[in-house]
PQR file of N, CA, C, O and H, with PARSE charges and radii, in Angstrom:
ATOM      1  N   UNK A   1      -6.128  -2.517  14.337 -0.4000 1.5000
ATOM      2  CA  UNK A   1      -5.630  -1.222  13.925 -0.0000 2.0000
ATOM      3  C   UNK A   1      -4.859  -1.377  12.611  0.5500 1.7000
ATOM      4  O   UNK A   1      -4.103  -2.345  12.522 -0.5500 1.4000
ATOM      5  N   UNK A   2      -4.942  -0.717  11.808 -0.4000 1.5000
ATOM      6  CA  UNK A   2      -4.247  -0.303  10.406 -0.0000 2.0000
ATOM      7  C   UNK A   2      -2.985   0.421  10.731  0.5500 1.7000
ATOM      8  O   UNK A   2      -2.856   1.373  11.501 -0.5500 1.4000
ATOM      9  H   UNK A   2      -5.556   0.070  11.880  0.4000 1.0000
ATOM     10  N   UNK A   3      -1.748  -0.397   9.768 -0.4000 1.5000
ATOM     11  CA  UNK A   3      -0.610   0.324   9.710 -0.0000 2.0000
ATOM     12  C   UNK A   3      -0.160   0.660   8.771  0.5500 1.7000
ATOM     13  O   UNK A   3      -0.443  -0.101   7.845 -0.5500 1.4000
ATOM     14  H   UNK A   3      -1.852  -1.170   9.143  0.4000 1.0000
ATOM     15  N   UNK A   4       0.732   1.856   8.374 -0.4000 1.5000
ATOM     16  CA  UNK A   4       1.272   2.399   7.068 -0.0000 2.0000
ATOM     17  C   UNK A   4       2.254   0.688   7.083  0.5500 1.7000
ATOM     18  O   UNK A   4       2.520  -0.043   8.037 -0.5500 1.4000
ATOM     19  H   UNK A   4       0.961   2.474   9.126  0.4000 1.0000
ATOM     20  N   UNK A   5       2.575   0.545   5.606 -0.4000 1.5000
ATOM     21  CA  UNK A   5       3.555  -0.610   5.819 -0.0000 2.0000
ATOM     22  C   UNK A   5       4.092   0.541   4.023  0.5500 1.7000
ATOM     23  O   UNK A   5       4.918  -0.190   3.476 -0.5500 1.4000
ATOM     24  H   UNK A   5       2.359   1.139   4.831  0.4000 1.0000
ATOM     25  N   UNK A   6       3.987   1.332   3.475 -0.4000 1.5000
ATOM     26  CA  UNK A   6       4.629   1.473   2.673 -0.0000 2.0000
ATOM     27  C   UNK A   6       3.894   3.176   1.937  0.5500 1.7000
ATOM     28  O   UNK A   6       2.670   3.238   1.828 -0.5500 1.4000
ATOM     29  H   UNK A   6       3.317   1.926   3.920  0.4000 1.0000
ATOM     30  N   UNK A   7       4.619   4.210   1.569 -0.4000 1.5000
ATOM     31  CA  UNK A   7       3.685   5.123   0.889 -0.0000 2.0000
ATOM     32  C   UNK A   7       4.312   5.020  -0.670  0.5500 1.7000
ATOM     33  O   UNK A   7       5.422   5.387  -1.054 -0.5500 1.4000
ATOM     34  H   UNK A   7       5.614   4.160   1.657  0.4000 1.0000
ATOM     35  N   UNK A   8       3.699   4.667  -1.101 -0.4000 1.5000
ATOM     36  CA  UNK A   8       3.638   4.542  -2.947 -0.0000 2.0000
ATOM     37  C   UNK A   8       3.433   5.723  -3.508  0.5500 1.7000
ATOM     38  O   UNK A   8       2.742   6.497  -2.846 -0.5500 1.4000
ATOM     39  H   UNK A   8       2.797   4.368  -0.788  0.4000 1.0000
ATOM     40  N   UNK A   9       3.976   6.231  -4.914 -0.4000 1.5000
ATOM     41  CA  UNK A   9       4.465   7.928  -5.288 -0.0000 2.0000
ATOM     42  C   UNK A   9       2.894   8.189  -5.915  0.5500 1.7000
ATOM     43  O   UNK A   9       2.648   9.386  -6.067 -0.5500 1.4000
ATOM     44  H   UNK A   9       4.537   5.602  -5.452  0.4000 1.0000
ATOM     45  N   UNK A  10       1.663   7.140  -6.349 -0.4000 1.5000
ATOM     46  CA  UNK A  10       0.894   7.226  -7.144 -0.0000 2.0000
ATOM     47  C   UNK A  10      -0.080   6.483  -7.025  0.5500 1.7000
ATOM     48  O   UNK A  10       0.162   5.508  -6.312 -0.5500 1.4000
ATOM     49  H   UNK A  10       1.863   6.168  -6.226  0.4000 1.0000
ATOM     50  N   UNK A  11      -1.615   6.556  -7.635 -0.4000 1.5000
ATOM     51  CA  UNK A  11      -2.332   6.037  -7.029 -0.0000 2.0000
ATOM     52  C   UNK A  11      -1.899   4.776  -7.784  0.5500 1.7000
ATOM     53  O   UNK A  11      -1.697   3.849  -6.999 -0.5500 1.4000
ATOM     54  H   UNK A  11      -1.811   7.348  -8.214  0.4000 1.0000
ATOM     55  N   UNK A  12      -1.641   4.376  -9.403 -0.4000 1.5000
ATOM     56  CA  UNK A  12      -1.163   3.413  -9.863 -0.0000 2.0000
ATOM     57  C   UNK A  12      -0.385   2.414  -9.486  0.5500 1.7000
ATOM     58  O   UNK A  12      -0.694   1.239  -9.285 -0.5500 1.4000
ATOM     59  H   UNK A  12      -1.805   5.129 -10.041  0.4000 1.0000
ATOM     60  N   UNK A  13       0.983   3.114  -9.374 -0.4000 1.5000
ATOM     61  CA  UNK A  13       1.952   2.158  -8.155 -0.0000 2.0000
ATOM     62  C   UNK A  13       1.148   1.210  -6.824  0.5500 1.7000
ATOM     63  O   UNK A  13       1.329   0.068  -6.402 -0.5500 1.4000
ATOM     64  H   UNK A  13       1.234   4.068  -9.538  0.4000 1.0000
ATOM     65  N   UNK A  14       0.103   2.437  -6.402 -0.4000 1.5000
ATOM     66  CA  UNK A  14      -0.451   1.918  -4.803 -0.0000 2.0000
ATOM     67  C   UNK A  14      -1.272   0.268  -5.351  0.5500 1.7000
ATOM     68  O   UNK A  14      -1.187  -0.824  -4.789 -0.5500 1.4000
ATOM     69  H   UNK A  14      -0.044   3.365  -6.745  0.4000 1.0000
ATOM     70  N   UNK A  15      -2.004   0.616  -6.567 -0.4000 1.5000
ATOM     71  CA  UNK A  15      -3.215   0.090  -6.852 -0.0000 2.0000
ATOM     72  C   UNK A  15      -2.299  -1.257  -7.229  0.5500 1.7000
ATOM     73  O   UNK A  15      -2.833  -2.245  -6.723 -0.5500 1.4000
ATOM     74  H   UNK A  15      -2.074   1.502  -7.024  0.4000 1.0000
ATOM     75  N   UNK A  16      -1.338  -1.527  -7.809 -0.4000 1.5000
ATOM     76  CA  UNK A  16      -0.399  -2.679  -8.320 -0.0000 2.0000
ATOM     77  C   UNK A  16      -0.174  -3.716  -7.211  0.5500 1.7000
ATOM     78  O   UNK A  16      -0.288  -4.940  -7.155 -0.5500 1.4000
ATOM     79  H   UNK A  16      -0.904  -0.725  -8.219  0.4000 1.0000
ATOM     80  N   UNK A  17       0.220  -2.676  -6.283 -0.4000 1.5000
ATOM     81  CA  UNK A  17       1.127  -3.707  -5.213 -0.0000 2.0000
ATOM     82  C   UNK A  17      -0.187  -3.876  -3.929  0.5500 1.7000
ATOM     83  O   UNK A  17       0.100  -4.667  -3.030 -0.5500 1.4000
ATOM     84  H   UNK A  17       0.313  -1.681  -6.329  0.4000 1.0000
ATOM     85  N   UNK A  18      -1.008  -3.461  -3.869 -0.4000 1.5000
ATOM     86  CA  UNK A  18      -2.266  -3.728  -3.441 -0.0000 2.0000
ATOM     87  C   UNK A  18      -2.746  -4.880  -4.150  0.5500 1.7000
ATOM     88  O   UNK A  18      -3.257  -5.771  -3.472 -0.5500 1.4000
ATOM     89  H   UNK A  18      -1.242  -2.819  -4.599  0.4000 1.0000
ATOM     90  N   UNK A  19      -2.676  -5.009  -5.307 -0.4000 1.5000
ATOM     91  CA  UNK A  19      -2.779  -6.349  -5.945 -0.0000 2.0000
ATOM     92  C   UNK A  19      -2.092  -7.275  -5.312  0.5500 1.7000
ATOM     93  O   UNK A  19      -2.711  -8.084  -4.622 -0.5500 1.4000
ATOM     94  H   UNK A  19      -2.261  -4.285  -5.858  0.4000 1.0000
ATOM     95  N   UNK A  20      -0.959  -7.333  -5.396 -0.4000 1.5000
ATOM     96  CA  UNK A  20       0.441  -8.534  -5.229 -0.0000 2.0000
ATOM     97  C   UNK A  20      -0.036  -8.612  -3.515  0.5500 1.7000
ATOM     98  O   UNK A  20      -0.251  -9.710  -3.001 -0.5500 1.4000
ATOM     99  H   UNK A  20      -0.455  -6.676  -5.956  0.4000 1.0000
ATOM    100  N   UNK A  21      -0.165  -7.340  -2.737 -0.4000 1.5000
ATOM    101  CA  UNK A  21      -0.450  -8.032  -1.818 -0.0000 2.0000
ATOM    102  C   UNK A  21      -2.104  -8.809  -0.857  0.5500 1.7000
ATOM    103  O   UNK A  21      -2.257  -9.138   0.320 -0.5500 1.4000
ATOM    104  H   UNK A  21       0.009  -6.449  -3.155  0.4000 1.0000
ATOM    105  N   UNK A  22      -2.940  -8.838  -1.913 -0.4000 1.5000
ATOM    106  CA  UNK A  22      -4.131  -8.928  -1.998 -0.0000 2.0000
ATOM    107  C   UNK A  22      -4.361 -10.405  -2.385  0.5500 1.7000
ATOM    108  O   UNK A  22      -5.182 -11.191  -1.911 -0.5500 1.4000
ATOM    109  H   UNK A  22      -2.816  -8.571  -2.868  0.4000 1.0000
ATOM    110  N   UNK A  23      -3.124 -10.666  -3.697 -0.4000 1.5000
ATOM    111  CA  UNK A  23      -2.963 -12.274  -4.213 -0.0000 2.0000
ATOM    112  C   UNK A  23      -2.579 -13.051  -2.800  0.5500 1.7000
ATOM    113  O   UNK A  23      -3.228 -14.067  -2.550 -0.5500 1.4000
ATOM    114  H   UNK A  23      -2.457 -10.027  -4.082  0.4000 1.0000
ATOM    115  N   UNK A  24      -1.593 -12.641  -1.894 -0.4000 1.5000
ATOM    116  CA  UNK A  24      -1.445 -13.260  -0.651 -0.0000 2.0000
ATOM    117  C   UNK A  24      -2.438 -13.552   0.486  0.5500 1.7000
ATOM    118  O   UNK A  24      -2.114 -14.384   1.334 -0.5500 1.4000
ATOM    119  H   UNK A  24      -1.065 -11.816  -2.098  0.4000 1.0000
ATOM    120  N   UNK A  25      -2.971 -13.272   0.520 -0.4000 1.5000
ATOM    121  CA  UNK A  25      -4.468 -13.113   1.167 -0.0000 2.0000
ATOM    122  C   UNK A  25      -4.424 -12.351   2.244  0.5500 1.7000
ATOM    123  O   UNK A  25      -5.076 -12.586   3.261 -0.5500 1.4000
ATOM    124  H   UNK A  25      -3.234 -12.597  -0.169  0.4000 1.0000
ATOM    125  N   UNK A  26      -3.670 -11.410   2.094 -0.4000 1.5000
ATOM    126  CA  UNK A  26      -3.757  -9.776   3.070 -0.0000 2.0000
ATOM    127  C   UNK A  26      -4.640  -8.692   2.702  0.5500 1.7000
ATOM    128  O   UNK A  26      -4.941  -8.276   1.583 -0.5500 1.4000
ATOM    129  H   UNK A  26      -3.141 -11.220   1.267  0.4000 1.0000
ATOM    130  N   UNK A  27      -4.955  -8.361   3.711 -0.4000 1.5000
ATOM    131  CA  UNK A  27      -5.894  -7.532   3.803 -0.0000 2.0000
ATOM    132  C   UNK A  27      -5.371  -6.076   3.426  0.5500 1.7000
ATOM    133  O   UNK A  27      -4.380  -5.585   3.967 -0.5500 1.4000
ATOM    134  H   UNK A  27      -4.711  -8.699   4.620  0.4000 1.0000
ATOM    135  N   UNK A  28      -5.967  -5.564   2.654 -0.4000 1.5000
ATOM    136  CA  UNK A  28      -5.316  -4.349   2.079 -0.0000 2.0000
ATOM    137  C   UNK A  28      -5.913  -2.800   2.037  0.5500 1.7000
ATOM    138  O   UNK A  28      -6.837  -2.869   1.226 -0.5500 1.4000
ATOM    139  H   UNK A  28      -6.772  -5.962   2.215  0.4000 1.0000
ATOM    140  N   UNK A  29      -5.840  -1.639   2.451 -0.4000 1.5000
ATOM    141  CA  UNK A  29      -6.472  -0.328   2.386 -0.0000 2.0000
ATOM    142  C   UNK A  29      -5.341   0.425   1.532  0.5500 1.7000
ATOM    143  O   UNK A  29      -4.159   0.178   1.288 -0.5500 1.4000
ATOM    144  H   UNK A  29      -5.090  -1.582   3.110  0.4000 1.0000
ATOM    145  N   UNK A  30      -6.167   1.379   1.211 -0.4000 1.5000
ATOM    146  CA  UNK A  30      -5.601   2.642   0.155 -0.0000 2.0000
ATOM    147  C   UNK A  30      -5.608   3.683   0.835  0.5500 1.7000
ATOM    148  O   UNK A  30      -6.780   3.735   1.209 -0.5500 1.4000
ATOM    149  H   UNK A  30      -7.127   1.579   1.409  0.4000 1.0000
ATOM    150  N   UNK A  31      -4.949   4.794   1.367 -0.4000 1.5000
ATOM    151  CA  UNK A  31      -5.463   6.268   1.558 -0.0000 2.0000
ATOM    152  C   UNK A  31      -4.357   7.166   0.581  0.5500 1.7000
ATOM    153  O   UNK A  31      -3.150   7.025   0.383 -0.5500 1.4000
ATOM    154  H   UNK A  31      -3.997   4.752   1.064  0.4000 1.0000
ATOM    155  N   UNK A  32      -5.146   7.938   0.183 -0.4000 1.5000
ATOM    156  CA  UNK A  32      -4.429   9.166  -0.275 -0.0000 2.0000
ATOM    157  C   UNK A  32      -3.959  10.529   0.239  0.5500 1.7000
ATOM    158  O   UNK A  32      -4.767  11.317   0.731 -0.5500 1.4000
ATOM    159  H   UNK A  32      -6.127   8.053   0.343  0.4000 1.0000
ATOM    160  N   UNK A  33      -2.477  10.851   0.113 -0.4000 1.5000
ATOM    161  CA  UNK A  33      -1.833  11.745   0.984 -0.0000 2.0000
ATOM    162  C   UNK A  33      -2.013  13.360  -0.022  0.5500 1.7000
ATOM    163  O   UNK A  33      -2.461  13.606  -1.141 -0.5500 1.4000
ATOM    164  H   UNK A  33      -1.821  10.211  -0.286  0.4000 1.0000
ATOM    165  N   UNK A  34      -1.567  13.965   0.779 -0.4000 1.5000
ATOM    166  CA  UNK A  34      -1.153  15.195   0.053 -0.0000 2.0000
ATOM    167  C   UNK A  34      -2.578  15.833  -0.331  0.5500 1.7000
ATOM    168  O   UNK A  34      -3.598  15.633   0.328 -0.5500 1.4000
ATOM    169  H   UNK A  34      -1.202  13.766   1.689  0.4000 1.0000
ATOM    170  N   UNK A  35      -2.497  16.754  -1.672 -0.4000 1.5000
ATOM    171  CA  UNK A  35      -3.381  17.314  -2.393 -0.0000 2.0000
ATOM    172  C   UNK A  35      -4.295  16.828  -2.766  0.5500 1.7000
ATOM    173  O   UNK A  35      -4.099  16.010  -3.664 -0.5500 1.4000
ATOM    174  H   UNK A  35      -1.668  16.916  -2.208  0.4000 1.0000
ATOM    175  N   UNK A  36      -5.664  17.025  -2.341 -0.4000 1.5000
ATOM    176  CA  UNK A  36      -7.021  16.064  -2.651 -0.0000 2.0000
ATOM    177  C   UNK A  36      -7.364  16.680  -4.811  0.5500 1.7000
ATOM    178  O   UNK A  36      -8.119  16.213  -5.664 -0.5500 1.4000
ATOM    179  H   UNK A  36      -5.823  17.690  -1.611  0.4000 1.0000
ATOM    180  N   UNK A  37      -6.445  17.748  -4.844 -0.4000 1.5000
ATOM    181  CA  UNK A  37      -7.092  17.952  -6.587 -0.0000 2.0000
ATOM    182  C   UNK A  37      -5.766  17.561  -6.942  0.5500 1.7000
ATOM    183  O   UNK A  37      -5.607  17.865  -8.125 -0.5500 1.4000
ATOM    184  H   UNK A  37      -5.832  18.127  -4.151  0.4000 1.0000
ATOM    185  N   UNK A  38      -4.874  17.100  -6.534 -0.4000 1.5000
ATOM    186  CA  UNK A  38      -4.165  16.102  -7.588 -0.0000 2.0000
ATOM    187  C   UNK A  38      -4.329  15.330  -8.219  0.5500 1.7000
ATOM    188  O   UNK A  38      -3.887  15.100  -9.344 -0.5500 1.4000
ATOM    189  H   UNK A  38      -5.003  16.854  -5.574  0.4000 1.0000
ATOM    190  N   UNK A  39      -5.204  14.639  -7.396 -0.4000 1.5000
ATOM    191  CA  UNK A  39      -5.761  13.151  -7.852 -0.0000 2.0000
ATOM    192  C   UNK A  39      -5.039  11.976  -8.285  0.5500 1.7000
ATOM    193  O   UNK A  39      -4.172  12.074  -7.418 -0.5500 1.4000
ATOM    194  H   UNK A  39      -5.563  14.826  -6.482  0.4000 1.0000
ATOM    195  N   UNK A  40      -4.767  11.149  -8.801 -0.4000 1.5000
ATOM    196  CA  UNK A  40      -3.809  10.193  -9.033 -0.0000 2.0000
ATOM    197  C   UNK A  40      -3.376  10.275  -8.731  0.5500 1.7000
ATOM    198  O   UNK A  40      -3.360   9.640  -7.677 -0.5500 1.4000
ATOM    199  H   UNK A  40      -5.471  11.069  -9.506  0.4000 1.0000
ATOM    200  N   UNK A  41      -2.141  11.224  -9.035 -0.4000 1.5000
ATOM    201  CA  UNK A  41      -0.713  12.033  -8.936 -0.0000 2.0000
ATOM    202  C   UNK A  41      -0.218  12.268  -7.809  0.5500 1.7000
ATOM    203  O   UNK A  41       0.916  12.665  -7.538 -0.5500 1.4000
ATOM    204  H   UNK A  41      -2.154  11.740  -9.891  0.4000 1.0000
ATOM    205  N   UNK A  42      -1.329  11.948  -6.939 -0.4000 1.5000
ATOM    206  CA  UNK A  42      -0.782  11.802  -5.231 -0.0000 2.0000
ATOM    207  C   UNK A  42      -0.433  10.631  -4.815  0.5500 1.7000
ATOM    208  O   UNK A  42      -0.765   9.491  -5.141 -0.5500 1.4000
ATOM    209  H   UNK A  42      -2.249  11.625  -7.159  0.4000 1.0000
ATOM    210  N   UNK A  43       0.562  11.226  -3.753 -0.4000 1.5000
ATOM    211  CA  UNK A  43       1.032   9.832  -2.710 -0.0000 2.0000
ATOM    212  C   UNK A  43      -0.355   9.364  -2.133  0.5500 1.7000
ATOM    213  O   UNK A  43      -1.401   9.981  -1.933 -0.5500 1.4000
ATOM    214  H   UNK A  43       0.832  12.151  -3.488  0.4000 1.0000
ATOM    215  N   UNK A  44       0.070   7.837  -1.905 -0.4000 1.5000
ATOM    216  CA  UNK A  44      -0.574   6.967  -1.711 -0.0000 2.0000
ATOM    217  C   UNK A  44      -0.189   5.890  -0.163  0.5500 1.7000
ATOM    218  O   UNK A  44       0.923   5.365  -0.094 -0.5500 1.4000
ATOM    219  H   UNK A  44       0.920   7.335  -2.068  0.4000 1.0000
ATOM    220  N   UNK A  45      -1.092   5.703   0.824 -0.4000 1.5000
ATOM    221  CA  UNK A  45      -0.588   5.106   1.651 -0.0000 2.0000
ATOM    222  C   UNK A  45      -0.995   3.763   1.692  0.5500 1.7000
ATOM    223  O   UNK A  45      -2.102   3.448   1.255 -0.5500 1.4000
ATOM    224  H   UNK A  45      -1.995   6.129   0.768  0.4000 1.0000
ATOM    225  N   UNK A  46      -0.428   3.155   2.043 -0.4000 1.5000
ATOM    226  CA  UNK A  46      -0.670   1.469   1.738 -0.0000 2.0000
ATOM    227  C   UNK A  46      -0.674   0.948   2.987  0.5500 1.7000
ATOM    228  O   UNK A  46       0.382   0.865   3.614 -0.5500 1.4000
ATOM    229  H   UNK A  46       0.471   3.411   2.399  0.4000 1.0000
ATOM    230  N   UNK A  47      -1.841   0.537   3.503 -0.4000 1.5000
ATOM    231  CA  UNK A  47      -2.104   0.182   5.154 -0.0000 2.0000
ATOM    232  C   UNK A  47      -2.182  -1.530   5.518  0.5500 1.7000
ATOM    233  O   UNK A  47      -1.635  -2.035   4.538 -0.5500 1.4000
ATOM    234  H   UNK A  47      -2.699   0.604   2.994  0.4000 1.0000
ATOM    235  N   UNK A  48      -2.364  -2.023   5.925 -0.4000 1.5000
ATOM    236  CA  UNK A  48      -2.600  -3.537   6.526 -0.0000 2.0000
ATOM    237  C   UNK A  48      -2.803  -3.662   8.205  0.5500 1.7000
ATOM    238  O   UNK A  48      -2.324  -2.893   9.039 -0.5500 1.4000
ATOM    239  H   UNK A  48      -2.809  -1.612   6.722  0.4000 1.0000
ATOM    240  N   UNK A  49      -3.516  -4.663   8.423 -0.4000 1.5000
ATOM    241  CA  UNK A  49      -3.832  -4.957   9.732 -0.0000 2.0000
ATOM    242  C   UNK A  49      -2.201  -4.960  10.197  0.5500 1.7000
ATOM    243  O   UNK A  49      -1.124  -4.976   9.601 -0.5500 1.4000
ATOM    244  H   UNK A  49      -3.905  -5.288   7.746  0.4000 1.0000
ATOM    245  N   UNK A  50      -2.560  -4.940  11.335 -0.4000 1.5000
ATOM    246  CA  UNK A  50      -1.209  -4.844  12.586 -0.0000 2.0000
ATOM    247  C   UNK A  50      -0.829  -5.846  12.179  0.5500 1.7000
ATOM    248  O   UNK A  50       0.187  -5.932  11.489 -0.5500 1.4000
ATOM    249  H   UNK A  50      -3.435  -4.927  11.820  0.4000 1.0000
ATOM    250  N   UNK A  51      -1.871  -7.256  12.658 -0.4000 1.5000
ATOM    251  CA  UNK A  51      -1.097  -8.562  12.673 -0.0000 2.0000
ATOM    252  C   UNK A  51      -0.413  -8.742  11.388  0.5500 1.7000
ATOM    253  O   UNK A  51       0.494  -9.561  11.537 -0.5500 1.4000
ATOM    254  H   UNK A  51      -2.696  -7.186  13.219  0.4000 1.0000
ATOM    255  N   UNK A  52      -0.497  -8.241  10.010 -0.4000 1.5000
ATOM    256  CA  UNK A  52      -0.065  -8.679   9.318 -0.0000 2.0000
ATOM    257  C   UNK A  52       0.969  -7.838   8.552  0.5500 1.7000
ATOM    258  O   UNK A  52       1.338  -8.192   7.432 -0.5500 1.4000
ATOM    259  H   UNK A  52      -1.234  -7.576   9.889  0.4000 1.0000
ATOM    260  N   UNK A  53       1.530  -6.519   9.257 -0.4000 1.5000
ATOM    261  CA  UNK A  53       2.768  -5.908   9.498 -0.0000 2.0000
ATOM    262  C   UNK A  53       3.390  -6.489   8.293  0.5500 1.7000
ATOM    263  O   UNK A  53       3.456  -6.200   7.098 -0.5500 1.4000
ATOM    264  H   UNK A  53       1.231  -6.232  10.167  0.4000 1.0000
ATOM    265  N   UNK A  54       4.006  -7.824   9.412 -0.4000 1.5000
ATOM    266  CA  UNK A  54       5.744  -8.489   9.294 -0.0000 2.0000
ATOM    267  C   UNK A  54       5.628  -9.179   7.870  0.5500 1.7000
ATOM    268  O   UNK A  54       6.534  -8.919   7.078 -0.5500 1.4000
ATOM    269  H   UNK A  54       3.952  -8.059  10.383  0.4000 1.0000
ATOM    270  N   UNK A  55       4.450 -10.167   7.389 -0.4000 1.5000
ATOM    271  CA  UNK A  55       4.170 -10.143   5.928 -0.0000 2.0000
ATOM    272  C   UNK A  55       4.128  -9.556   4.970  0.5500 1.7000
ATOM    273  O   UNK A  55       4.564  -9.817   3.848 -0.5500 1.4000
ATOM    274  H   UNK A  55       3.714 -10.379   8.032  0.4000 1.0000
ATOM    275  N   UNK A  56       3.377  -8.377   5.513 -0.4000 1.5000
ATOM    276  CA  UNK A  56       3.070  -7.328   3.970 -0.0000 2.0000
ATOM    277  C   UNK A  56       4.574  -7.201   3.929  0.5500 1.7000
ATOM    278  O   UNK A  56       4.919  -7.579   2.810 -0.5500 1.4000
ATOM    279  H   UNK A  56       3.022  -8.165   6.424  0.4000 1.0000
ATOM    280  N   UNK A  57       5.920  -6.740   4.841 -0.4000 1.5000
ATOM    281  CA  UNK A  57       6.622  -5.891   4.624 -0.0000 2.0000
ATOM    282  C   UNK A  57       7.180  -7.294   3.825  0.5500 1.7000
ATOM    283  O   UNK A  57       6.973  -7.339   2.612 -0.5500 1.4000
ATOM    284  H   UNK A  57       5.640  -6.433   5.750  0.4000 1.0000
ATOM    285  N   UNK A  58       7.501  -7.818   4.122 -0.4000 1.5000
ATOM    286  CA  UNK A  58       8.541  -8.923   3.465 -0.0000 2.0000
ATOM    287  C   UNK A  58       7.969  -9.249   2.003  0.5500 1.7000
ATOM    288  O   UNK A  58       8.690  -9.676   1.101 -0.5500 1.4000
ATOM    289  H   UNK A  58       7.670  -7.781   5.107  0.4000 1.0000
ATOM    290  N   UNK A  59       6.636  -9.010   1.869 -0.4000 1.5000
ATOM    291  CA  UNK A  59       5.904  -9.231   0.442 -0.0000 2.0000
ATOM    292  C   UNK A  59       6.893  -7.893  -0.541  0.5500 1.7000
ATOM    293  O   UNK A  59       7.648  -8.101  -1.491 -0.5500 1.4000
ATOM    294  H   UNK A  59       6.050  -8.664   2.601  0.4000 1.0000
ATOM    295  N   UNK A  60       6.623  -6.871  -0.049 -0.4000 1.5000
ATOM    296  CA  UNK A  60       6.917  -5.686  -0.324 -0.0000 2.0000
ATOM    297  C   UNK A  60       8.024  -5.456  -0.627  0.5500 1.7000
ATOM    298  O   UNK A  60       8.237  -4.856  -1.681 -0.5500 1.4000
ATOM    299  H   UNK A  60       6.009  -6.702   0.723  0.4000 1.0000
ATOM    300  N   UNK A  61       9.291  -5.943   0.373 -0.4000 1.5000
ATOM    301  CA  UNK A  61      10.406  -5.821  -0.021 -0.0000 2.0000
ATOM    302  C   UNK A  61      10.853  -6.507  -1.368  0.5500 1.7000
ATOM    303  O   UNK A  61      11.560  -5.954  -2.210 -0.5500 1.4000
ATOM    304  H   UNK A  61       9.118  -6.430   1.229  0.4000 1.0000
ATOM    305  N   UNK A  62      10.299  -7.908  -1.467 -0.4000 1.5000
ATOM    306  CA  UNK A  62      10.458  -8.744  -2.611 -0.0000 2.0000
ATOM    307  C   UNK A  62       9.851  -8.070  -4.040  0.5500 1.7000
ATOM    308  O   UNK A  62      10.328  -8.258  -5.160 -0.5500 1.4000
ATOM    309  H   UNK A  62       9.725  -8.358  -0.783  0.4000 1.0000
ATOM    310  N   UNK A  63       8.735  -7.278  -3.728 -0.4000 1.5000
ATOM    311  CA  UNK A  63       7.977  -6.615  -5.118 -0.0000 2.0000
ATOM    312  C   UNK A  63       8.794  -5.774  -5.801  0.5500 1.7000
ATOM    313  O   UNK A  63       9.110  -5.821  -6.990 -0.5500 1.4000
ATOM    314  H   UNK A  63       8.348  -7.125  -2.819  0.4000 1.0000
ATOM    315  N   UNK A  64       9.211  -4.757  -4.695 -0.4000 1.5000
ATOM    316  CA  UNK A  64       9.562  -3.361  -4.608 -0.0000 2.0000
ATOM    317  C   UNK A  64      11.349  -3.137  -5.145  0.5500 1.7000
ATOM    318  O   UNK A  64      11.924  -2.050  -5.095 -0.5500 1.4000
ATOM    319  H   UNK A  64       8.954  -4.719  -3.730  0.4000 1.0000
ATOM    320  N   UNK A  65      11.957  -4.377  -5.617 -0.4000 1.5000
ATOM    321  CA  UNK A  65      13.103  -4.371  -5.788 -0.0000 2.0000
ATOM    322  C   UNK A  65      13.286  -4.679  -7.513  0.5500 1.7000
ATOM    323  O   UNK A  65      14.409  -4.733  -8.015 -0.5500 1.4000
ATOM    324  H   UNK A  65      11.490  -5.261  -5.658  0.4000 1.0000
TER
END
């Protein structure tokens, strides 16, 4: 199962740290929230396997600061 581990303001932001956590060798999904004709400009949800929760977040916290 896929978990939110973070919602990013943009698809840019999402697409970055999807990187950083992609270099770790986590498994990574994109969904987009909100307004489908925003486009970019929408929130962004940043998912990962269950098992790998407790990683992404600790990746995340370290990026995200």
């Amino acid at each position: 199962m896929w978990t939110v581990v973070y919602i990013a303001p943009n698809r840019l932001v999402a697409e970055s740290l999807q990187g950083i956590l992609g270099n770790e060798g986590l498994l990574v999904m994109l969904r987009a929230i909100g307004l489908p004709h925003v486009g970019d400009a929408s929130a962004v949800e940043i998912l990962v396997p269950e098992s790998e929760v407790d990683e992404a977040l600790e990746i995340l916290n370290s990026a995200v600061r």
